[in-house]
C-alpha positions as CSV (number, residue, x, y, z in Angstrom):
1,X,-16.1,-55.8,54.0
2,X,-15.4,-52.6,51.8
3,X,-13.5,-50.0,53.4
4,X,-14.1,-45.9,52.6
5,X,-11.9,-44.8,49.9
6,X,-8.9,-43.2,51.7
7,X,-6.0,-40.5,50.3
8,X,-2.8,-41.2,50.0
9,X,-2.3,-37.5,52.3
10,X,-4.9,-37.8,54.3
11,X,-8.1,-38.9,55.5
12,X,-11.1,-40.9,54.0
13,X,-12.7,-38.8,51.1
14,X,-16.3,-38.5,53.1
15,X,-14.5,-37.6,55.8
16,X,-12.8,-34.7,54.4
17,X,-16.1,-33.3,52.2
18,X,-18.4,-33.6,55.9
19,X,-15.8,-31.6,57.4
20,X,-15.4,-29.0,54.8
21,X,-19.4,-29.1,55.4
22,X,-19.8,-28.6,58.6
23,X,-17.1,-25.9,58.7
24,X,-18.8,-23.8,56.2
25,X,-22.4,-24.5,57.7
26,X,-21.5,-23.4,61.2
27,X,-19.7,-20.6,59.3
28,X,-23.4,-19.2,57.5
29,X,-25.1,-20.0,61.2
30,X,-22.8,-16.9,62.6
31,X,-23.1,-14.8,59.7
32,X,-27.0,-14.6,59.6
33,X,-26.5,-11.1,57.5
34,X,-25.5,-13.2,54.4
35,X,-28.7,-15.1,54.1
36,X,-30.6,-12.0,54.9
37,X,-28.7,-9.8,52.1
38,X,-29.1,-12.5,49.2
39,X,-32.8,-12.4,49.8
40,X,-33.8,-8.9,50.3
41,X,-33.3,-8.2,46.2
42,X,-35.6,-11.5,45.0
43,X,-38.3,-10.7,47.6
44,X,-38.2,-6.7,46.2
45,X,-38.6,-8.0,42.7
46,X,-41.4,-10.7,43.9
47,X,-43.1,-7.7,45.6
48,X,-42.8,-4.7,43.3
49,X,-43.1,-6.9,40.2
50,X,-46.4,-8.6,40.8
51,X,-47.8,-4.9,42.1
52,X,-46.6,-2.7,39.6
53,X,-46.9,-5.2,36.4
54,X,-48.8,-7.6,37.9
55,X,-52.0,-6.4,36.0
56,X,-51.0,-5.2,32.9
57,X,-48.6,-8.5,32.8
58,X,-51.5,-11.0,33.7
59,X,-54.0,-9.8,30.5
60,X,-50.6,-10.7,28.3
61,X,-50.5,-14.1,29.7
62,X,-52.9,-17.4,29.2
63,X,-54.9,-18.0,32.0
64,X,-52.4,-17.4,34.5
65,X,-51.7,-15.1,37.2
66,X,-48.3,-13.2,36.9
67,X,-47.4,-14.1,40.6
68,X,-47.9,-17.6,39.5
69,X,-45.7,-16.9,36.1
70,X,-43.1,-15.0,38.3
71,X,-42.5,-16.9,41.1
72,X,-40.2,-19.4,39.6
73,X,-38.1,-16.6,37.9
74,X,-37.6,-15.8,41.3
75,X,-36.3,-18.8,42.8
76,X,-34.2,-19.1,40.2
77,X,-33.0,-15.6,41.0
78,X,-32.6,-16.4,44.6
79,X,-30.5,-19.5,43.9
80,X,-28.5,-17.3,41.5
81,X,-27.5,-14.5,44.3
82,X,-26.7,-17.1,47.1
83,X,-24.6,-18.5,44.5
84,X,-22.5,-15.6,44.3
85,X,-22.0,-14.9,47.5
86,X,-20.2,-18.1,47.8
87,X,-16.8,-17.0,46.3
88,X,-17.3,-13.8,48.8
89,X,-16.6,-16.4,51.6
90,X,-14.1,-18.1,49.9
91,X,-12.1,-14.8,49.5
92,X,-12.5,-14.1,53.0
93,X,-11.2,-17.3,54.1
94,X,-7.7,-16.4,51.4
95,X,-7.4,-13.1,53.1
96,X,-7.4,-14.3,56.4
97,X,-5.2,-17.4,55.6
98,X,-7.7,-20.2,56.2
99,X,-7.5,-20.9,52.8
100,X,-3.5,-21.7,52.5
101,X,-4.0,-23.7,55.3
102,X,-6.2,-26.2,53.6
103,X,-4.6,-26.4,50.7
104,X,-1.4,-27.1,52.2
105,X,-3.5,-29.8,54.3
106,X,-3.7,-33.7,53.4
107,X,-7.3,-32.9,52.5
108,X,-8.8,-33.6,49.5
109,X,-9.1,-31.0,46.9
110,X,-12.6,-31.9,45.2
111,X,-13.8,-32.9,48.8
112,X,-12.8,-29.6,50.2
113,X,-15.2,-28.1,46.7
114,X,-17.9,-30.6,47.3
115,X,-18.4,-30.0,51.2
116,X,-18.3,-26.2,50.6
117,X,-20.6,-26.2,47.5
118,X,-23.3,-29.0,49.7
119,X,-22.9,-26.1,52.7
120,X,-24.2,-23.4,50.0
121,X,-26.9,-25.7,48.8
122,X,-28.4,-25.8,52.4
123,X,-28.4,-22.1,52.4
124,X,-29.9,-21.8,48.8
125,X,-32.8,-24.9,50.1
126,X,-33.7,-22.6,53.1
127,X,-34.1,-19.3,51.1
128,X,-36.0,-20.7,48.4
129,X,-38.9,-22.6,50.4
130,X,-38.9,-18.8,52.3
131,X,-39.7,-17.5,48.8
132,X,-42.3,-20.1,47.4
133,X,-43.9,-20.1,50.7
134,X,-44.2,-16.1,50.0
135,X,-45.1,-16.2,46.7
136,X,-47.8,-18.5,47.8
137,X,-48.9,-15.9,50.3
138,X,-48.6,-13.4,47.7
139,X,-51.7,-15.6,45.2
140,X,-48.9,-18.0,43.4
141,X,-50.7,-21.3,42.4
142,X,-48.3,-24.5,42.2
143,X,-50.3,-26.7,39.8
144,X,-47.8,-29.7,41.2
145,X,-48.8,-29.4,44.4
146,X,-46.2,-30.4,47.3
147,X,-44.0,-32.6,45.2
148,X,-44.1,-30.4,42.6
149,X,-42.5,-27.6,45.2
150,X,-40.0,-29.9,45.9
151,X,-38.9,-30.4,42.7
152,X,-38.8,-27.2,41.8
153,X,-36.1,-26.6,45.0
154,X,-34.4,-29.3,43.2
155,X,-34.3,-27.5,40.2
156,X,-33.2,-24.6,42.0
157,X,-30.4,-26.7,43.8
158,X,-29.2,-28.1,40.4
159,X,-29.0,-24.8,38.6
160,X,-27.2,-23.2,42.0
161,X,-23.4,-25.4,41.0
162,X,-22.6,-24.0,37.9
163,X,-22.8,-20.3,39.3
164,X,-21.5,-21.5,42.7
165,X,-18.8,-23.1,40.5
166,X,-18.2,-20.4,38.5
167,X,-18.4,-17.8,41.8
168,X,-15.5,-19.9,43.6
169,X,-13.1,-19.8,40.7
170,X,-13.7,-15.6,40.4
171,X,-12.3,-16.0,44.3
172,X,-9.6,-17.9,43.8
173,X,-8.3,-16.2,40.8
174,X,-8.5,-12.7,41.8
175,X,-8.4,-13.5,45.3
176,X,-9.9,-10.4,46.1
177,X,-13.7,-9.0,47.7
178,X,-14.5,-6.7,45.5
179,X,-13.6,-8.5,42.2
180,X,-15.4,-11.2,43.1
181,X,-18.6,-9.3,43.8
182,X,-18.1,-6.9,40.4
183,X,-17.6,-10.4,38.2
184,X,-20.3,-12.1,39.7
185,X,-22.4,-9.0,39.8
186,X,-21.6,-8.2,36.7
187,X,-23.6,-11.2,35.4
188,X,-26.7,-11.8,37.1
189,X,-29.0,-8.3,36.6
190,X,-28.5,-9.0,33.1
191,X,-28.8,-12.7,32.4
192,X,-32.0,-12.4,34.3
193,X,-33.1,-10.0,31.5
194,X,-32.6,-11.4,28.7
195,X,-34.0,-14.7,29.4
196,X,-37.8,-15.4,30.0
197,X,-37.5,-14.8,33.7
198,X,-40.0,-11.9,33.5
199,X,-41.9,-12.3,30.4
200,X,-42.7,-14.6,27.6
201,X,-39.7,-15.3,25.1
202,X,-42.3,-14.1,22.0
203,X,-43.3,-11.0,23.8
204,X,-39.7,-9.7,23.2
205,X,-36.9,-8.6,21.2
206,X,-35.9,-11.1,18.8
207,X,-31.9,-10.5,20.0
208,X,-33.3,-11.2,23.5
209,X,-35.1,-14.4,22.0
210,X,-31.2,-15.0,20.0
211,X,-29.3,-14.8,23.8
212,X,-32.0,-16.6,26.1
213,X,-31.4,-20.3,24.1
214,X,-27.8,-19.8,25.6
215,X,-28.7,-18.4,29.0
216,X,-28.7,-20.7,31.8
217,X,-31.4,-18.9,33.8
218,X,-33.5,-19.5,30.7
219,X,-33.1,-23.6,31.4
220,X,-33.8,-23.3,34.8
221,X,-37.0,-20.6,34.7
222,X,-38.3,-22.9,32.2
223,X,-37.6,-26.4,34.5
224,X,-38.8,-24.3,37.1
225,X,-42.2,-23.0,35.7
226,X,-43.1,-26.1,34.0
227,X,-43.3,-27.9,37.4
228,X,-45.6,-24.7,38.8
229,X,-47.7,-24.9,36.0
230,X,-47.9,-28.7,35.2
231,X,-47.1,-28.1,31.6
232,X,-44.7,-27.7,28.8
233,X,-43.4,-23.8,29.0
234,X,-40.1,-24.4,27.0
235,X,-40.5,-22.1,23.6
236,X,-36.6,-22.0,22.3
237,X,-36.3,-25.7,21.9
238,X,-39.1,-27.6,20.3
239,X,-39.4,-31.1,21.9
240,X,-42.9,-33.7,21.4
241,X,-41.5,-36.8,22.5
242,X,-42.3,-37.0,25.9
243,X,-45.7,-35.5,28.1
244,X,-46.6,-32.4,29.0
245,X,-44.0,-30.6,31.1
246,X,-41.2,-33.0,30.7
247,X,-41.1,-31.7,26.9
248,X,-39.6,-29.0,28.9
249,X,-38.1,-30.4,31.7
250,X,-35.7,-33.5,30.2
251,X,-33.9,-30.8,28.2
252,X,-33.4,-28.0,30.8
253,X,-32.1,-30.4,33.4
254,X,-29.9,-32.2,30.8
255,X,-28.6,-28.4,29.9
256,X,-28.3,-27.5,34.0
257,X,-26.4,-30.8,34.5
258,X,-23.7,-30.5,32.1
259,X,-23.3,-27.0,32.6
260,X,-22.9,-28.2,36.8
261,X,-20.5,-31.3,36.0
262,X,-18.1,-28.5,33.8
263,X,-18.2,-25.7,35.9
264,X,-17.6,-27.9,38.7
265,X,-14.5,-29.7,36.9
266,X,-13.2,-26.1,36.5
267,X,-13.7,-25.2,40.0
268,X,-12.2,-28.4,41.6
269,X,-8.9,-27.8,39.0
270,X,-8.7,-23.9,40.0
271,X,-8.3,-25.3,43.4
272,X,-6.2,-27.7,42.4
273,X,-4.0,-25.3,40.5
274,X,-3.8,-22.8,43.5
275,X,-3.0,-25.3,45.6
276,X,0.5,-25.9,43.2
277,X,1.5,-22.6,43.3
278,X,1.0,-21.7,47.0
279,X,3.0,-25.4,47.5
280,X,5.6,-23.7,45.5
């Protein structure tokens, strides 16, 4: 009978990832304000966008409503915040110590990343079925139906570890609040803008057009809007070979995975690496 892999330092690797898990779950339970602040900005933009440019947006598009066209842009945006707020709690946890402690524990260093980044993903599956179920409220049509708003959580879940990832290692290299929220901050307002979040790729700048094929939120507004709209929505990579919306969708998850496994490698070795130095 196969036995759980086990650490030379400690105990089995499952073992260590559920209770990194569980520790960082109970954590967001207490500290309801976190969930409630990484929602408040994607709602405003749901709301305000669809009522101040929701007409004049809707003639511009094909047959569509704009809450329909939006609503995966916001998801996406939603999964994008909550993402940052995860190095915030890691920081906190280096200020008060917690951090030192479990790196100088037998635990397992990509367990300790994995349980923490599974905790956030629970967080970022809550708040985005709050926001579909809105934009639904709000006139958003998903073609897909229920499986389709599943997948598009997926979607949401899968683009969520590179900017977790990426939000984690800000935290443990500057090891401080406020330079974790500027970095992270620092990106999101604009990727969002100059990728086809809010508006059609050929309705814009062509430098826009240029930096959206190497913006993430591009790849995952596309993955995500192809599932609402049960078609191909991709427009800065051509692609026949397969049906309908997986034109769109087999090259925006193949972009959101690899961009998840290296940003995740990086994370896991930053850890890693900080671990060394507070050993030595």
């Amino acid at each position: 009978m196969s036995t759980p892999h086990v650490d030379r330092h400690g105990g089995s690797f499952a073992s260590d990832v559920w209770v990194t898990f569980v520790r960082w779950t109970i954590k967001s339970v207490r500290n309801p304000f976190v969930l409630v602040v990484s929602l408040v900005q994607p709602i405003i933009f749901l709301v305000l966008f669809t009522q101040v440019f929701g007409g004049v947006a809707t003639s511009a598009l094909e047959g569509i409503s704009y809450e329909t066209y939006l609503v995966p842009a916001i998801v996406i945006q939603v999964a994008l915040v909550a993402a940052a707020t995860s190095g915030i709690g890691l920081v906190n946890d280096i200020e008060n110590g917690m951090f030192e402690k479990t790196l100088v524990s037998p635990m397992n260093r990509s367990a300790v990343f994995l349980g923490k980044t599974l905790a956030e993903i629970v967080r970022i599956v809550v708040q985005v079925v709050i926001v579909l179920v809105l934009g639904v409220l709000l006139g958003a049509e998903i073609a897909t139906g229920v499986v389709g708003a599943v997948a598009i959580v997926g979607i949401c879940v899968l683009f969520s570890i590179w900017f977790t990832a990426f939000s984690n290692v800000l935290a443990v290299v500057t090891r401080d609040e406020e330079s974790t929220i500027i970095g992270a901050n620092l990106l999101q307002l604009p990727l969002l803008f100059v990728s086809s979040a809010f508006l059609p790729l050929p309705a814009l700048p062509e430098w826009i057009r240029t930096v959206a094929t190497v913006n993430p939120i591009t790849y995952g507004v596309d993955a995500a809007r192809a599932v609402m709209l049960g078609e191909d929505t991709m427009t800065i990579i051509e692609i026949t070979r397969f049906d309908g919306m997986w034109n769109t969708l087999v090259p925006a998850l193949a972009v959101l995975s690899g961009l998840a496994l290296v940003f995740g490698s990086v994370a896991v070795y930053a850890i890693g690496r900080a671990a060394s130095a507070d050993v030595r």
